[in-house]
N, C-alpha and C positions, 0 to 999 in steps of 0.2 A: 705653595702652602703645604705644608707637611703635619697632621693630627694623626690620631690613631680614634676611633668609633667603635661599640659595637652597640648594632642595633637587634633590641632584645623586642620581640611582640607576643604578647599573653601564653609567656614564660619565661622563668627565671632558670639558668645556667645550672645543670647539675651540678652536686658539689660531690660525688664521688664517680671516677672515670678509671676503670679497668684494678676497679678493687684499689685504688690509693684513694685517700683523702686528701681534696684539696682544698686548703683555707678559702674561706668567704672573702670575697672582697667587700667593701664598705659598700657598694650597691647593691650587691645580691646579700648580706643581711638587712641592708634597709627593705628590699623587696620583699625578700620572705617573711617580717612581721607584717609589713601592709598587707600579703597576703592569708597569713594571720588573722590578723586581725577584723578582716571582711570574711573570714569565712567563719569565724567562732562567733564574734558578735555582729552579724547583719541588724540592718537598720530599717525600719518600714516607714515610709512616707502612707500618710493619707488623703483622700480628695475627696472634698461633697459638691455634687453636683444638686444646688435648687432649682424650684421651679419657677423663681423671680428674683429679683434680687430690692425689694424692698415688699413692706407688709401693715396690715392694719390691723387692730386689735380685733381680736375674732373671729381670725382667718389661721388656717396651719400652714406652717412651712414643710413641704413635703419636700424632703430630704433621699439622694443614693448616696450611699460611699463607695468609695473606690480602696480598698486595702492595697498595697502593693510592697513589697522587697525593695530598698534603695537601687541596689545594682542593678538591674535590670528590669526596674520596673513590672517586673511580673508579680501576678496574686499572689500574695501573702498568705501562707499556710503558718504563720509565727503563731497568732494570735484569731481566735473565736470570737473575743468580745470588744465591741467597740462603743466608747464613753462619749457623746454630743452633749455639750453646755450650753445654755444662752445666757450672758452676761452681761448685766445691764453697766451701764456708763459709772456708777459708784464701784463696780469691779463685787458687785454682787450676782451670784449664784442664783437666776432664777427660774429657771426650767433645764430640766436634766431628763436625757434619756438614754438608756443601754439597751443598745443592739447585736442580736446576733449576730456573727459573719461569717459566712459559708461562701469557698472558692473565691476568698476575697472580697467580698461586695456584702452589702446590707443595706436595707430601707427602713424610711419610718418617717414620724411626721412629728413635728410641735407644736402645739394646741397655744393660742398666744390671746392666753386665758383676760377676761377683762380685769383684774387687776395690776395687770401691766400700767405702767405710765408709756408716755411718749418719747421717743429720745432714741439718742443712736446703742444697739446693743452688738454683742459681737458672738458669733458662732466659732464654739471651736472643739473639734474632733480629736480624739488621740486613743493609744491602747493603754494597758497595764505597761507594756512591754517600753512602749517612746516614753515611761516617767526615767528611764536610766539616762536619759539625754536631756538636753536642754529644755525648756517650753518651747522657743522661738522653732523646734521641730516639729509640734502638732500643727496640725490646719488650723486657719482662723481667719473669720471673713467680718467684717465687719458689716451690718445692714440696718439699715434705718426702721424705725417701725412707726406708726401714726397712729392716732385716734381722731375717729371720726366725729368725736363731742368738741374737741378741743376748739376753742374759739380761733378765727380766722385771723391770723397776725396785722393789723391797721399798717402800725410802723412800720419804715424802711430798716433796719439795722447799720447803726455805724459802720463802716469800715474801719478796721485799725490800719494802722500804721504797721507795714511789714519789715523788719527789718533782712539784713540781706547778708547772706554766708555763703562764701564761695571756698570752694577748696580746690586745690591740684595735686593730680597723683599722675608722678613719671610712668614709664609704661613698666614695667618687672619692681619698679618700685624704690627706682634710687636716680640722682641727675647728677649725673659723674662730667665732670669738663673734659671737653673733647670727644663725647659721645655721641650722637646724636641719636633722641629720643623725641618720641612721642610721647606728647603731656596729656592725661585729660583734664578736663574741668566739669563743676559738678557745683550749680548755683541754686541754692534754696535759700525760700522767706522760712518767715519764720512758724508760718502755718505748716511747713513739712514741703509742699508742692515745690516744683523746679522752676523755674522763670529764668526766659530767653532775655537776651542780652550781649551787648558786643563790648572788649574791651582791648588793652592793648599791654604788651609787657617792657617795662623799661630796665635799661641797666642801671648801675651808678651814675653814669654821665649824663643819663636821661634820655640816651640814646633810645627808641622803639625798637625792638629786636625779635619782635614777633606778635602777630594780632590774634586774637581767639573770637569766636562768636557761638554761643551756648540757642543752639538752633530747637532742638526738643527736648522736654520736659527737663530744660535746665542743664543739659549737658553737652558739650562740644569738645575736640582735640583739634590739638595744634601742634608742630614740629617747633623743634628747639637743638640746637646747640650750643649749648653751654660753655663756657671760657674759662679761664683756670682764675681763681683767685677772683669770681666776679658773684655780684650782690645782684638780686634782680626785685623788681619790685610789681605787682601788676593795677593796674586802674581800669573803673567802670563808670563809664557815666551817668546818672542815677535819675532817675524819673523826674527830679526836681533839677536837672540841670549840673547839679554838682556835680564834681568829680571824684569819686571815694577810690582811695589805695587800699589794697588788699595783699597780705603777705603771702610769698613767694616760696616754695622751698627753697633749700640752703644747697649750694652745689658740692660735692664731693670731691676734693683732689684726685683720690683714687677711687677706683670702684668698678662694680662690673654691669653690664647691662643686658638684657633681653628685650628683644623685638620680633613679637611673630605675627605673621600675615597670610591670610589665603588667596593662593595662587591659582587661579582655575580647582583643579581635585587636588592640589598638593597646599599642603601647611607647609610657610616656611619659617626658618626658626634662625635667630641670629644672635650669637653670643659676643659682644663684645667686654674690651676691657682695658685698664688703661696698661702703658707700655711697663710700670714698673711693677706688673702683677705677671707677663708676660716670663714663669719663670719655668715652663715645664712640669707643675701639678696636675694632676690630675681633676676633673669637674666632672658631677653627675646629672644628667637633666633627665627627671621622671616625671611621664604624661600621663593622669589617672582619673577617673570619672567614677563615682559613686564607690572607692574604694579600688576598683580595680584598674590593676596596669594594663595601659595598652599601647604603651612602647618606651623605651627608656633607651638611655646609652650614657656612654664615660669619652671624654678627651683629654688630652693632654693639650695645655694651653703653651703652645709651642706659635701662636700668633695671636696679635692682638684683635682678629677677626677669625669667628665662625663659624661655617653656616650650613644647615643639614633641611632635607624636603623628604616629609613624611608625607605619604599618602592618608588622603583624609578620610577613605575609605575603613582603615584602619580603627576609626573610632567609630562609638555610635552618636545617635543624634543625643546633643544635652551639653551640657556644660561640659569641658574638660580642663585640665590644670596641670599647667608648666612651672616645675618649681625645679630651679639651679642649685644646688647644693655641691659646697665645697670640698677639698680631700679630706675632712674630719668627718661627713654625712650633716652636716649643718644647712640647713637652705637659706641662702641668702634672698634668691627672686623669685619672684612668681609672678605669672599670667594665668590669667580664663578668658577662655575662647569659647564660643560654642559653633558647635557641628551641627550641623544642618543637610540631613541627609535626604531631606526629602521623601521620607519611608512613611510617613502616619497612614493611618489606613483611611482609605478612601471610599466614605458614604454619600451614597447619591439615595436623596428622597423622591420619590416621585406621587404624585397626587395622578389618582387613577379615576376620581371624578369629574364627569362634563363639564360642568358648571357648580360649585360651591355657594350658595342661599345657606339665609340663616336657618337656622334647625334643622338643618339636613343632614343625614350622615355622608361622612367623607372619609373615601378610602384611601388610603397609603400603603407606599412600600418602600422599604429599605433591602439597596443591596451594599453591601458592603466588601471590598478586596484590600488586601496590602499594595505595596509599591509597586509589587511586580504582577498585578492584576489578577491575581489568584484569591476566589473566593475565601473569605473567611466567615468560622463560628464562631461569634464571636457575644458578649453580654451589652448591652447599650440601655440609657434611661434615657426615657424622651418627655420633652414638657412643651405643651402650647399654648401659648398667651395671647393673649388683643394685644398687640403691638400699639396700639392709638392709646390703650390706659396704661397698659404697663413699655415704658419709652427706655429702651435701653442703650444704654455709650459698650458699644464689643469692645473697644480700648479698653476700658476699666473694669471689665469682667475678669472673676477668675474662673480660670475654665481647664479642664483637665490638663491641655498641652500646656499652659503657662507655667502651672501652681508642679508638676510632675517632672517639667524636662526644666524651668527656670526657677522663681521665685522659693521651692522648698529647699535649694543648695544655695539661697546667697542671703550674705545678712543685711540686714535692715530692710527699710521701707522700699517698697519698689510702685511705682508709678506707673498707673495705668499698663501693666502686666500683660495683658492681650494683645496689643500693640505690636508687639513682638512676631506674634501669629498672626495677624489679621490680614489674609493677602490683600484689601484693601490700600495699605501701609506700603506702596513701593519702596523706600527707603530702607523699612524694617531691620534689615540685615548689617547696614552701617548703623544704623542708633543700638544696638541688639550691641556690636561691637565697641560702641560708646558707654554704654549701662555697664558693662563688666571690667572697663579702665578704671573703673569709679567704686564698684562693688567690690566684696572680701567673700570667699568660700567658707563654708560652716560645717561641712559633715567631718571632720575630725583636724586635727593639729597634727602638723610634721613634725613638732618638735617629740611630741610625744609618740608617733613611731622612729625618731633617729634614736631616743633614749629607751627603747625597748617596753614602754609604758603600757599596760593593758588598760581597758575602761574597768570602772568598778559597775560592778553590778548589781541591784535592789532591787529592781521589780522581775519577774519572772513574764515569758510569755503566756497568755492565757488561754488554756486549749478549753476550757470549761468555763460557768461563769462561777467566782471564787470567793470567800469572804475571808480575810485573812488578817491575822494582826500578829501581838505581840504578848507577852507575858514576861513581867517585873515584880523582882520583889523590892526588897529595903534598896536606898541606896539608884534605886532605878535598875539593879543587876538583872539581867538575864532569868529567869527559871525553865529549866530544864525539864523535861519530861513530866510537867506538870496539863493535870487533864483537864481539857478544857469540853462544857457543854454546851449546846447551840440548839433550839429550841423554840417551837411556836406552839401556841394553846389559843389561836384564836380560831373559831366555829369554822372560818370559808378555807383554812390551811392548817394542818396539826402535820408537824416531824419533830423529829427528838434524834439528833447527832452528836458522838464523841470524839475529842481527838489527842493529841498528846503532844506540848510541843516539842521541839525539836534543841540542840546542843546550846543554840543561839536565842532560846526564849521563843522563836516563830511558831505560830500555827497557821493550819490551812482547812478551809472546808471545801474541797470543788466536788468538781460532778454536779453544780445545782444547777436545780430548774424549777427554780420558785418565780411567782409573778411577781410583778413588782409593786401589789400591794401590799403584801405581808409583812409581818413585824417581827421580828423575834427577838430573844431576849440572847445573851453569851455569859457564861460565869464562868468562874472557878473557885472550887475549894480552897482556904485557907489550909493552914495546918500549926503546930507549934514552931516549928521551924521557919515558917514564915506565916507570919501571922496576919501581915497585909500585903496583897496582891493587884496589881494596877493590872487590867487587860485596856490595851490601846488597839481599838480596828481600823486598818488600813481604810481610809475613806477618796474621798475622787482629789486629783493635783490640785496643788493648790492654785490660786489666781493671784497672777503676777500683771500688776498694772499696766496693761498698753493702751495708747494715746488713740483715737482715731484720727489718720490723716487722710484728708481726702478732700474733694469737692462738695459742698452742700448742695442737697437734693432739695427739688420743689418739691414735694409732695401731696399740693393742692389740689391739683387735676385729678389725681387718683383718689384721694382720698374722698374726694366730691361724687369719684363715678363707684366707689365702695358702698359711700353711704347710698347711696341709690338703691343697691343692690341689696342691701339689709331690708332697706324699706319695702322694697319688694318682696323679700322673703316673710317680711314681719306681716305683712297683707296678708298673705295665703299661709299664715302660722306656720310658717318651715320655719324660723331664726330662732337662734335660743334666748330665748329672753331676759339673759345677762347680758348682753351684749349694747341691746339701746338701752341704758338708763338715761333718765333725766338728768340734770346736772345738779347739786346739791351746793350751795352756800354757805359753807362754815365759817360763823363769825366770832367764833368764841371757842376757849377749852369749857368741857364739864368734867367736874370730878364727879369718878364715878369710885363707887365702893365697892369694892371686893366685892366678890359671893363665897369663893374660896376659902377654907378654913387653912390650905397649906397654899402655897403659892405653886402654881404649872402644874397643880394635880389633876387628875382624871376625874375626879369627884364632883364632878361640873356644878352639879344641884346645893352645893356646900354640906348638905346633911350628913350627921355623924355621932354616933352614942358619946364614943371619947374620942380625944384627940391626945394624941404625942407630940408635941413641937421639937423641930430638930434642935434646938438649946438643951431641952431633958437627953435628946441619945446622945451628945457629944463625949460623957463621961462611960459609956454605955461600954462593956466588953464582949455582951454576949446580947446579940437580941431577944434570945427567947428570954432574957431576965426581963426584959420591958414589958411582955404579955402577960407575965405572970403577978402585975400589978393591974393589969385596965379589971375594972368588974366584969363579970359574967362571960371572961375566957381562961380557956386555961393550955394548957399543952401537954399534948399526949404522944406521946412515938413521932418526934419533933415533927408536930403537925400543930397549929394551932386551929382550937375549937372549940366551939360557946359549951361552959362549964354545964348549962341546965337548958336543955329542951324541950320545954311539958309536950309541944305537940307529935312528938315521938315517944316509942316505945324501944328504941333503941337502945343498947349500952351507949356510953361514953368511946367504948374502944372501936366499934363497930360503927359508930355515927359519923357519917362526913364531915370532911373537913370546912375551913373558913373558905370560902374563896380568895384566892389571890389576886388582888389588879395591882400589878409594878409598871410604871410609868405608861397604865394605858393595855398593857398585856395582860389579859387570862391568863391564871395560872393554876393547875389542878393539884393540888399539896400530894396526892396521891400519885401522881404519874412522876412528880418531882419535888420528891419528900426532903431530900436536904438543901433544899433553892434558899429558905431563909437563915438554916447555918452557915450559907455561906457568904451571905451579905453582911456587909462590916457597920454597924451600927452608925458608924461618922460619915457615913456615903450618906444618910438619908437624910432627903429634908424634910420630911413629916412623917406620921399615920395617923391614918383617920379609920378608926373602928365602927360597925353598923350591925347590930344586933337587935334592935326592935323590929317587931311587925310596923311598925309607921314607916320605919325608912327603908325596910327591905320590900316594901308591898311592892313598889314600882320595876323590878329588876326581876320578877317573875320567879319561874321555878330556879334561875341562875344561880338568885343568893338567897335561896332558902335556908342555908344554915350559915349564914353570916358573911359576911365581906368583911375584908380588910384592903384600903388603897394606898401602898404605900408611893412613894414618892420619890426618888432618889435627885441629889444633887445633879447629876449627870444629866438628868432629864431634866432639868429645865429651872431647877431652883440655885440659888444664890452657894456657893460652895468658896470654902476655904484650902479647900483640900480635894483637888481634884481625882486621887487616885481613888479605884471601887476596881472590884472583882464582876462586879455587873456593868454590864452594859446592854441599850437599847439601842436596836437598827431599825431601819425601815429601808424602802424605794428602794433595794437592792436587787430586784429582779431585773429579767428582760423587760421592756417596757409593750406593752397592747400597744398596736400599731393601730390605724383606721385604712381601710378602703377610700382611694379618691374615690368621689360619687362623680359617675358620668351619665347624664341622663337619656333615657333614649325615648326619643320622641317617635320613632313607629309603633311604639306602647301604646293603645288608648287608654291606658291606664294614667297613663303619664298628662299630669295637670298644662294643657295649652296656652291656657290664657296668662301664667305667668309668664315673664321677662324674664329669661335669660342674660342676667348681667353680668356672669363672671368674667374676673380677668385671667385666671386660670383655667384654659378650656380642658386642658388633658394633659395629664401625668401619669406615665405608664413609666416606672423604675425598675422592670425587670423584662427586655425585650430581648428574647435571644434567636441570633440568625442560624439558618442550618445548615449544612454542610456545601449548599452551594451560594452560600452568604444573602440568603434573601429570608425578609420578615415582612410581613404585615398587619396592621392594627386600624384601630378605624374608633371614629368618633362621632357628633353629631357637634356641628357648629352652637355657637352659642345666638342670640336677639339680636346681636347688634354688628351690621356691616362692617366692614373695612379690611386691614392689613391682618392676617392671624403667622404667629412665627413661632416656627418650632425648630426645637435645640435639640439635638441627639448629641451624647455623649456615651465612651464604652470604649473597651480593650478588651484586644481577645488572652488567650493563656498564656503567649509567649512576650506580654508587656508590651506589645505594639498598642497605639492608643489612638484616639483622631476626637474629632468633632464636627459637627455639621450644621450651619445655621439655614434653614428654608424658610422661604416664605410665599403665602399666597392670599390670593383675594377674595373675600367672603361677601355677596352681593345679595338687596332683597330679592322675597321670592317673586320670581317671573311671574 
């Protein structure tokens, strides 16, 4: 056999040698943008590590993240802030929180307030930075949530009717006659789930020509040699006894093929192809994992077979990807394989108390080494649950080595995901090998490094947390160097920021560090030359509909041993008393009437000297011409202010101003004197004036010299015309996190005679080991006997990552 090879590892061929220039070949330009491209736009995956993986109204989800770098899995220094959703099953928005993130990692919790419903919601984490990529690149877990009110279901629920979809993918992705290849198969109903199954493959003659059996979660391989000029067809026999045909791919006359398999520590790799492609071209095959190369080579197809052995030490542990590209840089094939190095770091827990009784304290320690038994420092969160209330499937977990080294590089749905890791799973490794015949890679297109293509870029990473938008005049154009104010006048937060945008219309406000209660207002001046100005603020990604697929959860048993624990708390007035309401009976609508004199105004009480309805300003060009028609105000040094105040002795010039409330927001006419020249009259949808002692009594010394609440479209009234110069924020801060409470019962302070029901006994999301890999932490068991199981999860700096499940037995006291 005669080829020519050269094998290139984590580098690419000089292209200048002894002061000449030598031309690129079409593999070392294809390699040099891939490397490119991985080093200017790196990519960060995210992981949350919970402390269950289902929940009841009135309990928080205590949440870690895990920030990390694509290529190597190491913390993420891209991005500061990190964006968590909870999304209810309508693909509505309904708890949101931003977290810091320092060295990569961040905590916090979600408060799973009683106006939730019941129903499956879905958690999902991302930065500023992953909006330049896809969605399907943020984290997202899907979790059921419960109400403890909710009536007990009597009925069985129908079964439907599943229908049944099976597909096959050749192995590199084409069934060339006379090749011989590895098919997979890949059978899902119609619920999403895989389902096992045996079938068998005919030709035209009807001859069998090969059997398949789809052994876990719906997937199986089978060898096939395909015929020249041959049909094939495949059948299943169907729960009902029938026999259903299923189409077959279509054979190839010509074409080329990839086959690779691991051989002890070597990957082997096998190029085949048919005899009338056998012309002497040149082929490139590059093997890449998270962007980066980590071996590549060129042949001349000078045989219709052949075959090269890469050490597999070579790669790291995680997916990697073989793709064949032809003498033009075109990739025709591809495979994903994954390496399995056996390197996660290795924590061992160990429970250092005699005997474990309820309400006892119980000590632990964590040591933790890499592969090669060398302590590591390293960050870990730990969570421990009643394993009796809270019943967990490790298969259908996502857990840091799944969602990190698998499921964040392949698309679509992937089936019970742990699976994969669970050394329980002897098999693991061949189904691991079956899941990626079947799957496609996501973190970027080869076509679009063969054609030189860069990503485009929109979001910036976040080193601060930022508020940032845009600025448009007529037309939706751009405005340039126009200044924009940002601004809070409420009692618990006062700043006052300016900025200017930029060539493209952008502004940016970072460096904050506001809480996430605060409000503020954003404007900008009009001028002649543009007369109306739209500011759009960057707000959270949007939510793009995904289905939950998955198994349905009982949630009776827990929810039963919840409410228990409510009730107990509600005895000894620890519960918040939103939490048990009664159940209510709505039989009917009432119309109810307004109090409102404008619609979503601040003005809660309705009361108002005059009112402006937005139909009077739609004609309006100047606001201050509307003031200077209400009685008894008028406008002075474009301030508006009650024309006559007998209870003062002040001038008109010298007498404060009206108060301002815009959508809710205080505002000091004095600290921000042109705020009303630069609101555009057709943004608003009311004002309501308040000038009497009757309806200023209630508001104290605040609106002693009058209120005005104006109202804007944007905030919440009926608009024809969406664009304003003003805009209202809120919930834009970091978000107040809570302390788990862990109670400790050597307190005699601490109430005995309660029950202990939790199902979360201990959540500790920030445990770091020291230089000779050992931590310890310690808890107090909770009331109730049985199994208690605890998850540590954590990576140290160098992206090595692991996980560990323990468990132990908690027995009454002797």
């Amino acid at each position: 056999m005669h080829y020519r090879i050269k094998l290139l590892f984590l580098f690419v061929l000089p292209f200048f040698l002894l002061g000449f220039k030598i031309d690129e070949t079409p593999l070392e330009r294809l390699l040099k943008h891939l490397a490119k491209i991985t080093s200017s736009y790196p990519q960060e995956k995210v992981h949350l590590h919970l402390d269950k993986p289902y929940y009841a109204i009135g309990e928080d989800i205590w949440l870690k993240a895990y920030l990390v770098t694509a290529e190597k899995n190491e913390p993420s220094f891209l991005s500061n802030v990190l964006y968590v959703d909870l999304i209810d099953n309508q693909n509505l928005l309904m708890k949101k929180i931003t977290l810091s993130v320092e060295n990569g990692t961040a905590s916090g919790n979600i408060s799973l307030i009683d106006s939730l419903t019941s129903g499956t919601y879905r958690i999902r984490a991302y930065t500023n930075y992953m909006r330049n990529y896809a969605d399907y690149f943020y984290f997202e877990k899907f979790i059921k949530i419960g109400n403890i009110l909710d009536p007990v279901p009597t009925a069985k629920l129908k079964e439907k009717k599943q229908d049944l979809s099976i597909k096959f993918f050749p192995e590199g992705g084409n069934l060339v006659a006379g090749i011989r290849n590895k098919v997979g198969v890949k059978a899902i109903t119609s619920d999403g789930l895989g389902a096992n199954l045996s079938g068998y493959v005919l030709n035209r003659n009807k001859e069998k020509v090969a059997e398949f059996t789809t052994e876990n979660m719906g997937m199986g391989v089978f060898a096939l040699m395909p015929s020249t000029k041959e049909h094939y067809t495949a059948y299943v026999l169907m729960a009902d006894g029938n026999l259903k045909a299923f189409n077959f791919p279509e054979v190839a006359e010509s074409g080329y093929g990839l086959a690779i398999n691991t051989v002890d520590e070597n990957i082997n790799l096998n190029i085949s192809c048919s005899q009338d492609l056998v012309d002497g071209k040149e082929m490139f095959v590059v093997a890449q994992s998270n962007g980066v190369m980590y071996a590549s080579f060129s042949t001349k197809i000078d045989n219709a077979v052949f075959t090269a052995n890469i050490p597999k030490k070579n790669f790291p542990t995680g997916i990697v990807q073989f793709t064949l590209f032809n003498a033009e840089s075109k990739p025709i094939l591809e495979r994903l394989i994954f390496v399995n190095n056996n390197d996660a770091l290795k924590i061992e827990v160990k429970n250092n108390t005699s005997a474990s009784t309820i309400k006892k304290k119980v000590d632990l320690s964590l040591f933790v080494t890499d592969a090669n038994n060398n302590p590591i420092d390293g960050n870990f969160s730990v969570s421990v649950t009643d394993a009796d209330k809270v019943q967990v499937n490790e298969d259908e977990e996502i857990t840091i080595m799944s969602n990190l080294l698998l499921t964040a590089d392949l698309k679509g749905f992937i089936e019970k995901p742990n699976y994969y890791f669970n050394p329980a799973n002897q098999n693991r490794d061949k189904q691991l090998d079956n899941l990626l015949l079947t799957q496609g890679w996501r973190r970027f297109n080869w076509n679009d490094i063969s054609n030189q293509k860069e990503p485009e870029m929109n979001f910036r990473p976040e080193k601060s947390l930022e508020i940032a938008g845009k600025i448009t005049s007529w037309g939706n154009k751009p405005l340039s160097n126009a200044k924009v104010i940002m601004f809070s006048n409420s009692s618990s937060y006062r700043f006052n920021l300016d900025t200017l945008s930029d060539a493209k219309g952008n502004f940016v406000f970072d460096k904050l560090a506001i809480p996430d209660t605060a409000t503020f207002i954003i404007h900008s001046k009009s001028s002649k030359n543009n007369p109306r100005i739209n500011i759009s603020v960057n707000d959270r990604a949007p939510i793009i509909n995904h289905q939950y697929i998955g198994n349905s959860i009982n949630m009776l048993p827990y929810l039963q041993s919840t409410k228990e624990m409510f009730f107990e708390l509600n005895k000894f007035n620890k519960l918040d008393k939103g939490i048990l309401l009664k159940p209510v009976i709505i039989t009917g609508k009432r119309a109810l009437k307004p109090l409102l004199n404008v619609p979503n105004s601040a003005n809660r009480s309705g009361a108002a000297d005059y009112i402006i309805s937005g139909d009077k300003l739609k004609y309006e060009t100047n606001i201050y011409s509307v003031f200077t028609r209400v009685p008894g105000v008028m406008v002075v040094n474009n301030m508006v202010k009650q024309a006559a105040v007998r209870r003062s002795s002040l001038s008109i010039t010298s007498q404060p101003p009206m108060l301002l409330i815009i959508d809710g927001v205080q505002i000091n006419q004095r600290d921000f004197p042109g705020i009303l020249q630069a609101m555009n009259p057709q943004d608003i949808a009311g004002i309501e004036v308040l000038t009497s002692m009757f309806n200023l009594s209630v508001y104290g010394s605040d609106g002693a010299w009058g209120i005005v609440y104006i109202t804007t479209k944007m905030g919440g009234g009926p608009s024809t015309n969406v664009q304003t110069n003003l805009v209202k924020i809120s919930n834009r801060g970091f978000t107040a996190t809570k302390e788990f409470y862990s109670p400790d019962y050597d307190d005699p302070k601490t109430n005995q005679e309660m029950l202990d029901l939790r199902s979360t006994i201990y959540w500790k999301p920030n445990l770091n080991t020291d230089g000779n890999g050992k931590a310890t932490f310690n808890f107090f068991n909770a009331s109730t006997p049985g199994t208690y199981r605890i998850t540590v999860e954590g990576m140290d700096t160098y992206g090595n990552i692991g996980r560990k499940v323990y468990t132990y037995q908690v027995k009454q006291n002797l």
